[in-house]
SESE-197954 format. One line per field, with one value per residue (C-alpha): residue in one letter; x, y, z. Coordinates in Angstrom, 3 decimals. Layout:
BEGIN
res (A / ...)
east (X / ...)
north (Y / ...)
up (Z / ...)
***
This chain:
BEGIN
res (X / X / X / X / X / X / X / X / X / X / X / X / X / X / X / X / X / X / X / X / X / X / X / X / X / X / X / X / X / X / X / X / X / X / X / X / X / X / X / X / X / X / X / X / X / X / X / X / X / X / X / X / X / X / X / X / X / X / X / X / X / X / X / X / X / X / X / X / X / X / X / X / X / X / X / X / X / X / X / X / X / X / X / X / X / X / X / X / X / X / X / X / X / X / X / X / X / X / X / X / X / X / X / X / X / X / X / X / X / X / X / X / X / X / X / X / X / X / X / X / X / X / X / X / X / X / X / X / X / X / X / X / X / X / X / X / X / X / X / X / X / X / X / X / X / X / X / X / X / X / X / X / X / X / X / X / X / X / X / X / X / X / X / X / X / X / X / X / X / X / X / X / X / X / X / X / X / X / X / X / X / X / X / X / X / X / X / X / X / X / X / X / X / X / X / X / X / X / X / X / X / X / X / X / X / X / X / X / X / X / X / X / X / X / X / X / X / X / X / X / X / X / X / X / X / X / X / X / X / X / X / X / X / X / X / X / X / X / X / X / X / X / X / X / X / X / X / X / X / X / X / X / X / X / X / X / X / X / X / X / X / X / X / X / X / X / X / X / X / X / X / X / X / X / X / X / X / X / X / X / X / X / X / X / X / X / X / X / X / X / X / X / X / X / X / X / X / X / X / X / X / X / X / X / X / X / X / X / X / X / X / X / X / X / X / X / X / X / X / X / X / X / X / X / X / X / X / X / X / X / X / X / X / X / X / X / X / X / X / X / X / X / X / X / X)
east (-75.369 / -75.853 / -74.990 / -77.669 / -80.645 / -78.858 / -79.279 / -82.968 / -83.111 / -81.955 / -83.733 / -83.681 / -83.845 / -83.778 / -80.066 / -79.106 / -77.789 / -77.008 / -75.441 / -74.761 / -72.744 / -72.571 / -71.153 / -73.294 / -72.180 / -74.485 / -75.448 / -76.996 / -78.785 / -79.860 / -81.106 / -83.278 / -84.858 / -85.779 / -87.918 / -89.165 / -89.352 / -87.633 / -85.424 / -85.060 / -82.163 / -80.480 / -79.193 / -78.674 / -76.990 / -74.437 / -75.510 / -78.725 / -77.099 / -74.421 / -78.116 / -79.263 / -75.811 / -74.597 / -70.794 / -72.148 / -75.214 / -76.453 / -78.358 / -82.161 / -82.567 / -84.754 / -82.083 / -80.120 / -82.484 / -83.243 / -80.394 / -82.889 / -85.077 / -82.035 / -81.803 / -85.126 / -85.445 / -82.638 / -84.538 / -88.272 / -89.171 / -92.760 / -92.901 / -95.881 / -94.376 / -91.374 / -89.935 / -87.144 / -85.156 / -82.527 / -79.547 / -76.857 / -76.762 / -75.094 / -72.321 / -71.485 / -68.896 / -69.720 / -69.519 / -72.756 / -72.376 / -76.106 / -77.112 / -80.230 / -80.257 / -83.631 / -84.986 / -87.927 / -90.096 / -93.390 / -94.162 / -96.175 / -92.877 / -93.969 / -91.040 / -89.529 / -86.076 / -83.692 / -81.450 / -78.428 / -77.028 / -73.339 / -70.895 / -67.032 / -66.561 / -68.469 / -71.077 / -74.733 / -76.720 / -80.272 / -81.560 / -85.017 / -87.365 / -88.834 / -91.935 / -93.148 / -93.141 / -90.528 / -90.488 / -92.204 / -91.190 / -93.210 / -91.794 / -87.953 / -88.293 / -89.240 / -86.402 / -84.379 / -85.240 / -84.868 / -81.167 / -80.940 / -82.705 / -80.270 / -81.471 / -81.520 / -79.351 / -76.110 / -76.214 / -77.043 / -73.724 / -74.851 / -71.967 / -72.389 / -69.142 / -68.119 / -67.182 / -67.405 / -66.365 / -68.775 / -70.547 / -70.827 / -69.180 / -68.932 / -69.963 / -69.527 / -67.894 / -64.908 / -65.030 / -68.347 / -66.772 / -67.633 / -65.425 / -65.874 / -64.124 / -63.665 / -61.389 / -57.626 / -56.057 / -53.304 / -54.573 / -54.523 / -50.753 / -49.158 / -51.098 / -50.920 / -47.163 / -47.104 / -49.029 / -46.578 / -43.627 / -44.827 / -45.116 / -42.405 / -40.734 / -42.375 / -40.117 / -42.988 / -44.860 / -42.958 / -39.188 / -39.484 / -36.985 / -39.063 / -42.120 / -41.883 / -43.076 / -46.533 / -45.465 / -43.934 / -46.820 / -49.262 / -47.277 / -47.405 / -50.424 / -54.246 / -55.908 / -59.295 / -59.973 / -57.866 / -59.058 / -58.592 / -60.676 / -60.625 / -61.855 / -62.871 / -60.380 / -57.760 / -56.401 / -56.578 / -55.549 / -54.894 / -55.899 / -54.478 / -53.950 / -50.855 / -50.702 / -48.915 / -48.169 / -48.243 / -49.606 / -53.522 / -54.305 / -53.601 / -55.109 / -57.770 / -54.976 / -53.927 / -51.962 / -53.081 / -51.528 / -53.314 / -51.611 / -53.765 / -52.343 / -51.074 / -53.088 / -56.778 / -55.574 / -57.512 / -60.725 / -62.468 / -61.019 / -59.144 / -61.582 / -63.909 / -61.354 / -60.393 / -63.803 / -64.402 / -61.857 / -62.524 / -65.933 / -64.740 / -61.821 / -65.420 / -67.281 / -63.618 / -63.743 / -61.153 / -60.949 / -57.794 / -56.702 / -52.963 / -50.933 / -47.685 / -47.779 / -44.227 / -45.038 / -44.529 / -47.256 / -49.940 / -52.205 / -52.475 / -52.386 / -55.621 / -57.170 / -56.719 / -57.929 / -61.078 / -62.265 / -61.452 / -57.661 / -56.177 / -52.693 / -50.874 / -47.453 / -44.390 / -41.808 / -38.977 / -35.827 / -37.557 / -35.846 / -33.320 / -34.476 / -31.400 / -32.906 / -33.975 / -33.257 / -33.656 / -31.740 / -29.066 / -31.774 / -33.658 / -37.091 / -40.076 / -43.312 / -46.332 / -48.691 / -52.179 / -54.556 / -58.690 / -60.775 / -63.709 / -67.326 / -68.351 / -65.812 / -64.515 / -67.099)
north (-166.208 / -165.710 / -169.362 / -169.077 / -167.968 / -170.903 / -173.660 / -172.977 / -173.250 / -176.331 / -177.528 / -177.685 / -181.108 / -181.760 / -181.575 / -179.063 / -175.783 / -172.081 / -169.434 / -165.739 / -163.774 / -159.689 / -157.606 / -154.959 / -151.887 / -148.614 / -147.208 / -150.464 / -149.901 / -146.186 / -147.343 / -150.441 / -147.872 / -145.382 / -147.144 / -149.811 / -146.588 / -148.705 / -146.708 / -148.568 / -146.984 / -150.190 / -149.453 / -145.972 / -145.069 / -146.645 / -145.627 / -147.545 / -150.574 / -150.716 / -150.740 / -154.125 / -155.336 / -155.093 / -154.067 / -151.752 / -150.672 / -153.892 / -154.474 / -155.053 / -158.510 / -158.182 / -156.877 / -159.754 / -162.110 / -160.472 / -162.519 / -165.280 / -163.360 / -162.753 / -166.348 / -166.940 / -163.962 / -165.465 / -168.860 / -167.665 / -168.872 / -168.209 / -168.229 / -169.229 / -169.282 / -168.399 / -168.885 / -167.004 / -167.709 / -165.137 / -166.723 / -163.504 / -159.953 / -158.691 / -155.672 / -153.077 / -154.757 / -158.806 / -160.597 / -162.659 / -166.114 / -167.222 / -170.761 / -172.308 / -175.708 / -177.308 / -180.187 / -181.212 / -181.009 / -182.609 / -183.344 / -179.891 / -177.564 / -177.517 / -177.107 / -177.007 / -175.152 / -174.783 / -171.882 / -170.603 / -167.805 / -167.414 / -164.817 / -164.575 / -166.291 / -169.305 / -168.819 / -168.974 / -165.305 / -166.664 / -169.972 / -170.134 / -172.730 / -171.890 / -173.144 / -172.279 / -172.882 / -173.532 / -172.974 / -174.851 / -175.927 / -172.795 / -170.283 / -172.016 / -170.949 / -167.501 / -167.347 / -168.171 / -165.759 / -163.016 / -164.120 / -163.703 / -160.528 / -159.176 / -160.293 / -158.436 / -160.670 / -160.004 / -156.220 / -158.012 / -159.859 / -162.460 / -164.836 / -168.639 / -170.073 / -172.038 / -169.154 / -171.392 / -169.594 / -167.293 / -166.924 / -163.853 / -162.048 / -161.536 / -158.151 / -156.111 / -153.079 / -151.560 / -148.084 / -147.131 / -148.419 / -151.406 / -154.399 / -157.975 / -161.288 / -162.728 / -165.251 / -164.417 / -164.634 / -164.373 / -160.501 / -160.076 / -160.998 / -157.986 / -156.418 / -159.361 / -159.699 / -156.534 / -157.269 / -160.238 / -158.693 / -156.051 / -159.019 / -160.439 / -156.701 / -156.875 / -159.489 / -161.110 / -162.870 / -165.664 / -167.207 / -166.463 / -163.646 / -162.776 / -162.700 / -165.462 / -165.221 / -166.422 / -169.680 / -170.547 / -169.441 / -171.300 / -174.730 / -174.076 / -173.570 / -175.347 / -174.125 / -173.152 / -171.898 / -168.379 / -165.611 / -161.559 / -158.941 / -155.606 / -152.116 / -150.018 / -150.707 / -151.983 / -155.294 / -155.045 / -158.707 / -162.261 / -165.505 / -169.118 / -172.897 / -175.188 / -179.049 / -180.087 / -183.380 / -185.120 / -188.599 / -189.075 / -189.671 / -185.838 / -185.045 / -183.066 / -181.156 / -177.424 / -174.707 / -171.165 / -167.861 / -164.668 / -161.365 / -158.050 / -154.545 / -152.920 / -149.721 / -151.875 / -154.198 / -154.231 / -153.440 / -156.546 / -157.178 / -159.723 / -161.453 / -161.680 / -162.912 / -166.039 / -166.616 / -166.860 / -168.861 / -171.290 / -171.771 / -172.576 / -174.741 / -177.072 / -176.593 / -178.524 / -181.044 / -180.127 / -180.942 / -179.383 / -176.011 / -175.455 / -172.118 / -171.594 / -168.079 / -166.626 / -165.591 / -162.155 / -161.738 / -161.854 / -159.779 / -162.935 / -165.307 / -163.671 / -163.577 / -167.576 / -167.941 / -165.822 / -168.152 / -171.815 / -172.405 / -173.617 / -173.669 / -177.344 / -175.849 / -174.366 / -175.069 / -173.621 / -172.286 / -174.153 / -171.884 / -169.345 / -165.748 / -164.867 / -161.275 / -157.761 / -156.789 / -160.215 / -161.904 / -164.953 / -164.940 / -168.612 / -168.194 / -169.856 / -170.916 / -171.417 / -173.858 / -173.891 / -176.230 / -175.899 / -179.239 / -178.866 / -179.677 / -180.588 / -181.266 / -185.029 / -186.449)
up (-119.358 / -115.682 / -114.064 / -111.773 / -114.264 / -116.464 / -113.962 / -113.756 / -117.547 / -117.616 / -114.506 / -110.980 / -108.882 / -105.046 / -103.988 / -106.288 / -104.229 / -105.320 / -103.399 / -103.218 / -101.651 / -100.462 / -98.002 / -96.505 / -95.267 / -93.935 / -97.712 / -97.778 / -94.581 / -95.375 / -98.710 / -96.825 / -94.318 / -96.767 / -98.819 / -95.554 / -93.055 / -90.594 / -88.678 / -85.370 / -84.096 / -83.274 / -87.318 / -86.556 / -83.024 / -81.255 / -78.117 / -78.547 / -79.997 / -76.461 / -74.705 / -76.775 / -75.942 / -79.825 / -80.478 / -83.331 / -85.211 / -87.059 / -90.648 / -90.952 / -90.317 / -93.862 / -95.541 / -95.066 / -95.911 / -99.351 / -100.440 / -100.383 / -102.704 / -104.669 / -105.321 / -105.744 / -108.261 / -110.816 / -110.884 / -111.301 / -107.844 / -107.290 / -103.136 / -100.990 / -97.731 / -96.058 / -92.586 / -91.274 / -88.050 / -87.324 / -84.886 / -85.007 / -86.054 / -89.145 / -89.006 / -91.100 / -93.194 / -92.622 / -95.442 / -95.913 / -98.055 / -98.719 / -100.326 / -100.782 / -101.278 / -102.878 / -100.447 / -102.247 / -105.749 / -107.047 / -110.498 / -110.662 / -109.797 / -106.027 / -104.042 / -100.934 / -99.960 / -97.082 / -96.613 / -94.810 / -94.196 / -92.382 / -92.083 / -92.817 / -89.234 / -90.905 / -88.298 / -89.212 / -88.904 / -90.623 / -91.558 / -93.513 / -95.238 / -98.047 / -99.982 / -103.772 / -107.452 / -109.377 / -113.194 / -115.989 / -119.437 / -121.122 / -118.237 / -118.843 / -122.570 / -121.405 / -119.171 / -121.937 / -124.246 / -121.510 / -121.181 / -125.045 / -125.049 / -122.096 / -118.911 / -115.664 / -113.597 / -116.018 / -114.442 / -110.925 / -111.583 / -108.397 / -107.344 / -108.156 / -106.350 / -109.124 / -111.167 / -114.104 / -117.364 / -118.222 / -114.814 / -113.109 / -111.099 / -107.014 / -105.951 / -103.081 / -101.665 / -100.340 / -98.399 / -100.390 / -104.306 / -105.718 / -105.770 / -108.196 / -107.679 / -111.248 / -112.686 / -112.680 / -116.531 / -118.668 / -118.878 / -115.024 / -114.947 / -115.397 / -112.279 / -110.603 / -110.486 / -109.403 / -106.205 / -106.291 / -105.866 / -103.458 / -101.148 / -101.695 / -101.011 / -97.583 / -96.465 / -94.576 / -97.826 / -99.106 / -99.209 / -102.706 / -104.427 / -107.013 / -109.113 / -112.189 / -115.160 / -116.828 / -117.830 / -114.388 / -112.618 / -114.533 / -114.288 / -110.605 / -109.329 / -110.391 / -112.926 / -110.987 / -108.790 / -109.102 / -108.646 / -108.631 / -106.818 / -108.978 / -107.207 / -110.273 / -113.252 / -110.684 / -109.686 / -105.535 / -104.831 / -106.190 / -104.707 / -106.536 / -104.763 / -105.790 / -105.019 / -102.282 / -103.811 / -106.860 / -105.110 / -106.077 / -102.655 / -101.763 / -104.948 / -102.836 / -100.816 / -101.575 / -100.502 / -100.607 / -101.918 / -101.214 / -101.781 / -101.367 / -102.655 / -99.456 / -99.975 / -100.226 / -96.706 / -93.234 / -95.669 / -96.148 / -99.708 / -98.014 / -96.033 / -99.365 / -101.575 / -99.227 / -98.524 / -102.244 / -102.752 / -100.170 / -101.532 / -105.090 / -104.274 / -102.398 / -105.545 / -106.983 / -104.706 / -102.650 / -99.066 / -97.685 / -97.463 / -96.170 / -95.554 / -94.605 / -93.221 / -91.473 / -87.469 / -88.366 / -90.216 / -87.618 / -90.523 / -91.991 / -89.557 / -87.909 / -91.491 / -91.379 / -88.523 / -89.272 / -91.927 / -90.380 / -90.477 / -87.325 / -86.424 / -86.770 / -85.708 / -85.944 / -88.631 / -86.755 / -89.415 / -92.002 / -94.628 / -95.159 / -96.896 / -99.794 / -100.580 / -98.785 / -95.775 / -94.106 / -96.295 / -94.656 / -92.029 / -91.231 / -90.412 / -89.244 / -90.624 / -89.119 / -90.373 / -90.553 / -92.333 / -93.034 / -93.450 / -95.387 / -93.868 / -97.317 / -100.025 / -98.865 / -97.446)
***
């Protein structure tokens, strides 16, 4: 049952919050203008864009704030007003999070919302109030029926961060295919120890020499969030957080793994996977995010960087490699830590 859809079913209260998330790319666009007629060429030519003062041809600002509708279409929102207030464009390939968070209700199903929209820089592109019906108890059984019937939203696979078991699915794309975040499982090993130990081949991924099996894994890392991104039938990345101390009072501290297949990196697979998991290790409650990244790997480092992660420090020869081609070499680590705006608080 789509999470979403489900939370309406059971009932929506002020506080409660739901997000979405998408990357949009220029089939997105083309589609949008086609059946708008909007073909301001500020989405079309680049030339026109450089005159506006853009780096690159930008998505309707509409576009972008279907999202919204997106929400408000799994719960059986009926709107009466809207209010949109755009603050930065979207590009081709920007990852869009979008989460509504309901501010108010009546007795009658009246409702209020606030919205916002930010980007895989964490910076806000659209915020929007919101005003409308939510659903009754007769429209909540028909809403439940449709789920039982095969509802909609299960082909619309929309992303509720939580990825709680049988939630759906993060969608987006990668170079024109479609891509889903999902949760990573016993199945998912086999393809994700491959992707392992093609890092660790690198040289540049981990001290580690090489991929363990299941059981290790398992014992070593949380058990949620992880996550894998799939292009098609394939496995393109893994993403998974380990403690980084048994003490309670770290008990909302993690460290981050994130390996992407090297023929899907500098795509965006990346970006959406960390971003995803970011988002569910809040919805866990947990506060800090910590990677240990070597220098070399400025890929990763930048990626980091991109989605809050500053740089504490240097470890300098914190460990020595004893495989590949760098092996009896000590290296460095570089540090870098992400404190949560709303796990922790």
């Amino acid at each position: 049952m789509p999470s979403i859809r489900k939370q309406a079913v059971k009932g929506l209260k002020p506080g409660d919050s739901l997000s979405v998330s998408r990357i949009f790319g220029e089939e997105d666009v083309q589609r949008f203008a086609d059946i708008t007629r909007d073909y301001n060429p500020v989405h079309f030519d680049e030339r026109f864009t450089r005159t506006k003062g853009f780096s690159g041809r930008i998505c309707h600002g509409l576009l972008v704030a279907s999202m919204i509708s997106e929400i408000g279409g799994q719960i059986g929102w009926l709107a009466s007003g809207m209010n949109f207030r755009f603050k930065r464009p979207v590009y081709f390939g920007d990852t869009i999070l979008c989460s509504l968070t309901i501010t108010s209700m009546d007795d009658s199903g009246r409702a209020e919302a606030e919205t916002v929209l930010k980007n895989q820089d964490r910076k806000i592109v659209l915020e929007g109030s919101l005003k409308g019906i939510l659903p009754g108890d007769q429209e909540k059984k028909v809403l439940e029926a449709m789920i039982a019937e095969g509802d909609p939203t299960n082909k619309i696979r929309a992303k509720k961060f939580g990825l709680k078991p049988g939630s759906p699915r993060a969608q987006g794309r990668e170079k024109g295919r479609p891509y889903t975040i999902d949760r990573l499982t016993p199945k998912e090993w086999k393809e994700v120890r491959i992707i392992y130990e093609e890092g660790i081949a690198t040289g540049h991924a981990t001290f580690e020499e090489e991929a363990p099996g299941w059981g290790k894994w398992d014992s070593a890392h949380l058990k949620d969030p992880r996550l894998v991104v799939r292009v098609g039938d394939y496995i393109a990345g893994w993403a998974a957080l380990s403690r980084v101390s048994p003490r309670s009072v770290y008990s909302g501290v993690a460290e981050v793994s994130i390996y992407v297949k090297g023929k899907y990196q500098k795509q965006g697979i990346g970006s959406a996977l960390l971003s995803a998991l970011i988002d569910a290790s809040e919805q866990k409650g947990i506060w800090t995010l910590q990677a240990g990244i070597f220098p070399e790997n400025m890929s990763s480092i930048k990626l980091h960087k991109r989605h809050g992660f500053r740089i504490l420090g240097v470890r300098e020869k914190v460990g020595q490699m004893t495989s590949g081609e760098f092996a009896g070499q000590w290296r460095d680590v570089v540090l870098m830590e992400r404190r949560s705006k709303v796990a922790g608080r």
